[in-house]
C-alpha positions in Angstrom: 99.0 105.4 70.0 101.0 107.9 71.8 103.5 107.2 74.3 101.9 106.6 77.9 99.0 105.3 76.8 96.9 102.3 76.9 94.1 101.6 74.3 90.8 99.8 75.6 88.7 98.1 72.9 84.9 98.5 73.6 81.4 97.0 72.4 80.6 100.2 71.0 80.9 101.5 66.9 82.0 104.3 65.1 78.9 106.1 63.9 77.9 106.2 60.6 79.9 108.4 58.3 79.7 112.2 58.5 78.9 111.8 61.9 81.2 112.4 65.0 80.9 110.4 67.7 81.0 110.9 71.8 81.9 108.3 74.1 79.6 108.5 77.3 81.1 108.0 80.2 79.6 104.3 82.0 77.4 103.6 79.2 78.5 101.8 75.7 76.1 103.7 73.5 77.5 106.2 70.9 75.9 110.0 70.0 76.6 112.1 67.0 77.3 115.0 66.8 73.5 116.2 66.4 72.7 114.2 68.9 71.2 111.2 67.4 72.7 107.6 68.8 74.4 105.5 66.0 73.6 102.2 64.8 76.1 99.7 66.2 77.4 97.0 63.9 78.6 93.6 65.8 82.1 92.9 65.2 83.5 96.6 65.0 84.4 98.1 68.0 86.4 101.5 69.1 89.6 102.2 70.7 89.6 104.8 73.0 92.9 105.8 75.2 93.5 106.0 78.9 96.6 107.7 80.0 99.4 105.5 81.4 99.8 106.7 85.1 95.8 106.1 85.7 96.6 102.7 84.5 99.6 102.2 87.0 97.1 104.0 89.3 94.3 101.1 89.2 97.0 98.1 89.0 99.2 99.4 91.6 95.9 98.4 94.2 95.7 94.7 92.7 97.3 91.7 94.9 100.6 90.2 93.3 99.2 87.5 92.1 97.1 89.2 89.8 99.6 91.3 88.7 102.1 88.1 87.8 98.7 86.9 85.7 98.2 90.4 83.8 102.1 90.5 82.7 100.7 88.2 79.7 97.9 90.6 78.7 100.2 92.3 76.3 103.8 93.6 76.4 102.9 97.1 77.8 101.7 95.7 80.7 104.3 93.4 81.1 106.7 96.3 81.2 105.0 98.8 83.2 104.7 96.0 86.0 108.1 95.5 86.2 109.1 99.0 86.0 111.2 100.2 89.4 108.7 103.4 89.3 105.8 101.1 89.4 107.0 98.7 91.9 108.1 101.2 94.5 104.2 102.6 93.9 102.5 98.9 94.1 105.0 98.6 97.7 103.6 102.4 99.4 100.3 100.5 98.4 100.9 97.6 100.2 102.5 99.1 103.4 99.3 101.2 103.6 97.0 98.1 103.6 96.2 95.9 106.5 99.4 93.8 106.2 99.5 90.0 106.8 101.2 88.1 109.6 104.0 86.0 108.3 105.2 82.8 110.2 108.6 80.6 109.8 108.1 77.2 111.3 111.2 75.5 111.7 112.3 72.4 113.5 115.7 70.8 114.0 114.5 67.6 113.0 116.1 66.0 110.4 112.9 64.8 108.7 111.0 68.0 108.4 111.5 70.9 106.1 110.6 74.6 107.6 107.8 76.3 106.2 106.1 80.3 105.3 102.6 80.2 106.8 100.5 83.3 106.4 97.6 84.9 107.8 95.9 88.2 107.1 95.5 91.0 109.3 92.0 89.3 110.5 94.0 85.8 111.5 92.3 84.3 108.4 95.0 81.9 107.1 95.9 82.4 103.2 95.1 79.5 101.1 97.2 76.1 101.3 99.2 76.2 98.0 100.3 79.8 99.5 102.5 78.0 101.9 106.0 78.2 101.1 108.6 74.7 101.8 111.8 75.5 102.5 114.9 72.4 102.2 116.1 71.6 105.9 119.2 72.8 104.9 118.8 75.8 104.6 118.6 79.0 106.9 116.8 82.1 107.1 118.8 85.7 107.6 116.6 87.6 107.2 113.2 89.1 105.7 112.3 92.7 104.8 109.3 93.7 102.4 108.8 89.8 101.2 112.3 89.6 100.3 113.5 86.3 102.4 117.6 85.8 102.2 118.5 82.4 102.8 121.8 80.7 102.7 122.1 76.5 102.4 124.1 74.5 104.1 126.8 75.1 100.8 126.7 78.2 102.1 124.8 79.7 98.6 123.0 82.8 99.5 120.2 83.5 97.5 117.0 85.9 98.2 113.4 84.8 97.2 110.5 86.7 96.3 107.5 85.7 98.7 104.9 87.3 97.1 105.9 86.2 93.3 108.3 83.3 94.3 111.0 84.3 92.2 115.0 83.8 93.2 118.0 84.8 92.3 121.4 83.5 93.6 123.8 86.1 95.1 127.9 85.4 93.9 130.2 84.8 96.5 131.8 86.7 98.5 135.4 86.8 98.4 136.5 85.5 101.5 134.6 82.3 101.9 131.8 82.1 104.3 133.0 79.9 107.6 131.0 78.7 110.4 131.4 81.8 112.9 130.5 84.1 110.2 127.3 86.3 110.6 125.1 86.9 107.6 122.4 89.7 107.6 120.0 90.9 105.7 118.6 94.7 105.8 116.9 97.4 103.7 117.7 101.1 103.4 114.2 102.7 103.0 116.4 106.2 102.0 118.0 104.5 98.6 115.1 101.8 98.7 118.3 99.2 98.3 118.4 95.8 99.9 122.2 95.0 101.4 123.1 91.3 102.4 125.7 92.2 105.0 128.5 89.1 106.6 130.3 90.1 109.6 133.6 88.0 109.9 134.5 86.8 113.5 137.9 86.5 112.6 141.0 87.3 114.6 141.7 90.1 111.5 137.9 91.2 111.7 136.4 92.3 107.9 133.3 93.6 106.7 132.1 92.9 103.1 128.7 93.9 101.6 126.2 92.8 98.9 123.8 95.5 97.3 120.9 93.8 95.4 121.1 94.6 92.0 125.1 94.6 92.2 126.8 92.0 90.4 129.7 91.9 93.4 130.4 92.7 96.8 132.3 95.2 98.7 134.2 96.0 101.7 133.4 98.8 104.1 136.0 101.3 104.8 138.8 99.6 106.9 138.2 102.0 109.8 135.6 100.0 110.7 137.2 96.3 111.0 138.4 97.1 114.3 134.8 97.6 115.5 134.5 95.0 118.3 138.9 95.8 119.9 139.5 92.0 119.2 138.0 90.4 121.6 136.4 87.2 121.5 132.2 86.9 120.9 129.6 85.7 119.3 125.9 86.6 118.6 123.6 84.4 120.3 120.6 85.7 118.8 118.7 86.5 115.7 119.9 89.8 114.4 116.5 92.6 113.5 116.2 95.2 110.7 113.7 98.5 112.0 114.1 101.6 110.2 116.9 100.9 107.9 119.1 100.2 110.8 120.0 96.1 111.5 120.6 95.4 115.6 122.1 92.0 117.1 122.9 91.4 120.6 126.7 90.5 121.5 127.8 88.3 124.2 131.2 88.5 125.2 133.1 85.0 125.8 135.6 86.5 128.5 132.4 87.8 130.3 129.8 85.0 130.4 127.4 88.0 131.5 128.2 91.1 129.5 126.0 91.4 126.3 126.4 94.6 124.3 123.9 96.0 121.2 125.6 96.6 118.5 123.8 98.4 115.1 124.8 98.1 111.6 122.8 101.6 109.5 122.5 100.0 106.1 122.3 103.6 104.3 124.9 104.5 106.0 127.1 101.6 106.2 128.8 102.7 109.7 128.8 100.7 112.9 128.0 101.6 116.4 127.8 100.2 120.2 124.3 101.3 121.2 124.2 101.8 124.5 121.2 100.8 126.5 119.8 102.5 130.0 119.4 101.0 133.4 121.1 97.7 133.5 121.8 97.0 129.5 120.5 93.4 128.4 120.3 90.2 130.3 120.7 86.5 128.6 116.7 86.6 128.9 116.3 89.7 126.2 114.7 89.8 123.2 114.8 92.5 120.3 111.4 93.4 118.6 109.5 96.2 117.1 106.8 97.8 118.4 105.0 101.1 116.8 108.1 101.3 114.1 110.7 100.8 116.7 113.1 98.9 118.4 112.1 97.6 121.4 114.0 95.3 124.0 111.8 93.2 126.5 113.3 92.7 129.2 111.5 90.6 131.6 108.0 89.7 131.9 105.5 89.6 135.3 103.4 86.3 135.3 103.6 86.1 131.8 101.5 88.9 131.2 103.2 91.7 131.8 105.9 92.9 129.4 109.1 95.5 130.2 110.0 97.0 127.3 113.2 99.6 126.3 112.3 101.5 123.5 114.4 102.9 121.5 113.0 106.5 119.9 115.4 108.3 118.4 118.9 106.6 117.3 120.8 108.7 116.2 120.7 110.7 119.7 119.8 107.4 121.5 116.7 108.4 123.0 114.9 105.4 125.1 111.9 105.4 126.5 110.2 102.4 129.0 106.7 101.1 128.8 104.9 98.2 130.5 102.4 96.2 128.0 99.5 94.7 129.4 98.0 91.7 128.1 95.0 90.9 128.8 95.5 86.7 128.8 93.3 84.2 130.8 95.2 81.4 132.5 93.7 79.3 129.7 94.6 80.8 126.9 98.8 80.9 126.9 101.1 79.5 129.6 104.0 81.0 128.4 103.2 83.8 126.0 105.7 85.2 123.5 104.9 89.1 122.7 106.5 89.3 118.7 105.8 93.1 117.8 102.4 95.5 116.3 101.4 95.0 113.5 99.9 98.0 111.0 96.5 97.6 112.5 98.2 98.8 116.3 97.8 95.7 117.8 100.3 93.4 119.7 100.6 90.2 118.3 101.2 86.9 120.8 102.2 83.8 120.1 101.3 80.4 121.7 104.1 78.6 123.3 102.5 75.1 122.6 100.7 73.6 119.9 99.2 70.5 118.1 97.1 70.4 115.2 97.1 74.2 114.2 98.9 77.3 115.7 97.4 79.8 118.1 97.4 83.6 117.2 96.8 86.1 119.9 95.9 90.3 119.1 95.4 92.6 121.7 94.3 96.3 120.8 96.5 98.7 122.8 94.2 101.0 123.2 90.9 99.2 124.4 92.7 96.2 125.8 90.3 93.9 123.3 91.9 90.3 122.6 91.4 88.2 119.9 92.4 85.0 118.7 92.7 83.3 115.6 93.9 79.8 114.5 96.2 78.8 112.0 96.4 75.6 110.3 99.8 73.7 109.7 101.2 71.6 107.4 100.4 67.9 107.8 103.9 66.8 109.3 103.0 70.0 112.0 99.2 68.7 112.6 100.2 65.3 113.1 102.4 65.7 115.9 102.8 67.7 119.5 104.7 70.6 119.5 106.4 73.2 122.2 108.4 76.1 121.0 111.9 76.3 121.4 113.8 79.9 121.1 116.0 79.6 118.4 118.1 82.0 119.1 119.4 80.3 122.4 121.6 77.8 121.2 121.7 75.8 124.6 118.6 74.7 124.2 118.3 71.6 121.9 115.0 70.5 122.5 113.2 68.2 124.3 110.9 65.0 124.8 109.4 64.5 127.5 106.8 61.7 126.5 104.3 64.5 126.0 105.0 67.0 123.2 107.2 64.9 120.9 108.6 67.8 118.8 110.3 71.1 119.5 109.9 74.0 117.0 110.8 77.6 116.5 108.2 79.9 115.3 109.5 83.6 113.9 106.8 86.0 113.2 107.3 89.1 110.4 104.7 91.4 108.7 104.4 90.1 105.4 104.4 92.6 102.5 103.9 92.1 99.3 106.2 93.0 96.8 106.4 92.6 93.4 110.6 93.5 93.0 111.6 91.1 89.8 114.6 88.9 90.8 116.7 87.7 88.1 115.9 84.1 87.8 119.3 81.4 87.5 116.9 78.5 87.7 119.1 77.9 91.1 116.6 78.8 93.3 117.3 78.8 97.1 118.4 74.9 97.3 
């Protein structure tokens, strides 16, 4: 069999001898050569060959979990699937379907572990065993194309495959991780890499960086480390990777008020203050992405009305404004959420209370339409009262109030699937 090549065994024979036969296409019967069909003998069959980029062709459209299956079907297969050519094809496949809504349900209770919930582009919840557990101790950084990195309370960092639930641990980095450090986690869609980047809030401020794939990390060029003058801050909220470029809002501890945007181009690996019109960020802004970019909310007008910033074009830091309109009954969400578009166009909302399962709201831009959807939860979820808290405001703590027992934080991604093999250590992300 030649190189590139994949032979099919069929029901069909070889013809009699002295006869040459013709394989016609969608039908298992054999003709000679004068046009007379053979006899076919049970038990002898024919190999015929299909070229090797059709066969990436017709895998690269199946879901990952078929594809982790058909790696035993023989060790061609296995190969091809984990070939880089092959999984950068089976990920343009994926970005070009309908993608799925991705939820991570934490909670600061003790008891409870946080949890991957997923739903497809319809709202129709993938099946229970898809749900992923995560240990209480550890914490997200980040997700980007399925890849989840998430660092225990050790402070290991290691980066799990959602779609084929692999893991691999990442080494340390050489200055040890301390508790005002900030860990991200990006992708450069020019050198399809994925860096895990840690930002030390040190009085001597240094940069290091992890390429997946590397075996160690690096620091960036020291003309860099001088990137916020030495003044005291920290980053009250979750840091956001759009278009290769991670952002992270600032706030300064000299000026209880002042919060700046800083940017982080993972292809690049340079550093920059962006600078946002009209009156910059308040303590009540969020970072989001809506139609492929980043987008601040600002404010919102009787919870239905959303102010957004968006930025167009970074490099030349081009914003635009836009006013969202949600179409929301009084009935349906007290205090909705607006998390970002998905690859269908529309805005998806999330509930700001919730017992028994979990409310998804999607409004078409275009024709206003809203629709709903409702997502089951784990059993320690269902069986309680819940009211979101935002995570990323570390004044608030929680509450009980008699009525919803439980606070949790709900982050919403697009889930893609991705088939990148990790290198297992048998760690995990523990």
């Amino acid at each position: 069999m030649d190189k590139g090549e994949a032979t099919i065994e069929t029901g069909a024979t070889k013809p009699t001898e002295g006869h040459e036969s013709k394989i016609e296409r969608g039908t298992g019967a054999t003709k000679s050569s004068e046009g007379h069909e053979s006899k076919i003998e049970r038990g002898q069959a024919v190999g015929y060959h299909i070229p090797q980029d059709i066969v990436a062709e017709v895998l690269a459209k199946l879901p990952a979990k078929s594809l982790m299956r058909f790696r035993c079907v023989c060790k061609t297969w296995s190969s091809l699937i984990r070939d880089p050519f092959f999984v950068k094809l089976h990920q343009n496949q994926s970005l070009n379907k309908p993608c799925k809504t991705g939820l991570l349900m934490s909670t600061k209770h003790q008891l409870f572990n946080s949890h991957f919930v997923f739903a497809d582009h319809e709202g129709k919840q993938a099946l229970e065993e898809d749900t992923i557990s995560i240990p209480k101790s550890a914490n997200v950084l980040g997700i980007a194309n399925g890849l989840a990195c998430i660092v225990n309370d050790k402070h290991r960092i290691s980066v799990y495959n959602l779609s084929t639930r692999e893991s691999t641990t990442i080494p340390p980095p050489p200055q040890e991780i301390r508790f005002q450090d900030r860990l991200s986690f990006g992708f450069d869609p020019l050198a399809n890499e994925y860096k895990i980047v840690k930002f030390c809030a040190h009085e001597k401020e240094q940069f290091e960086i992890f390429t997946l794939g590397t075996d160690r990390w690096r620091r960036i060029n020291r003309k860099h480390y001088n990137f916020y003058g030495g003044a005291k801050w920290y980053d009250f909220k979750e840091a956001i990777c759009v278009n290769g470029v991670i952002y992270w809002m600032v706030k300064s501890m000299a000026e209880s008020l002042k919060i700046n945007l800083h940017s982080f181009d993972v292809h690049s690996e340079k550093f920059r203050q962006v600078a946002v019109p009209g009156n910059g960020l308040c303590l009540f802004s969020d970072l989001i992405q809506i139609e492929g970019c980043l987008a601040v909310i600002q404010d919102s007008e009787c919870g239905n009305k959303f102010k957004l910033k968006m930025l167009q074009d970074y490099h030349n830091n081009v914003w635009t404004h836009k006013i969202i309109d949600i179409p929301l009954g009084p009935k349906d969400v007290r205090y909705p959420t607006l998390a970002g578009t998905l690859g269908t166009g529309e805005i998806l909302i999330l509930d700001d209370h919730f017992s028994g399962c979990f409310r998804l709201f999607y409004s078409d831009m275009g024709s206003k339409r809203l629709r709903s959807a409702k997502i089951a939860l784990p059993s320690f979820f269902s069986e309680n009262k819940w009211k979101r808290y935002y995570a990323n405001h570390f004044s608030q703590t929680g509450e009980n109030n008699g009525s919803w027992l439980y606070s949790a934080s709900i982050f919403s991604f697009h889930h893609v699937e991705n088939i990148l093999p990790l290198k297992e250590d048998g760690l995990g992300f523990i």
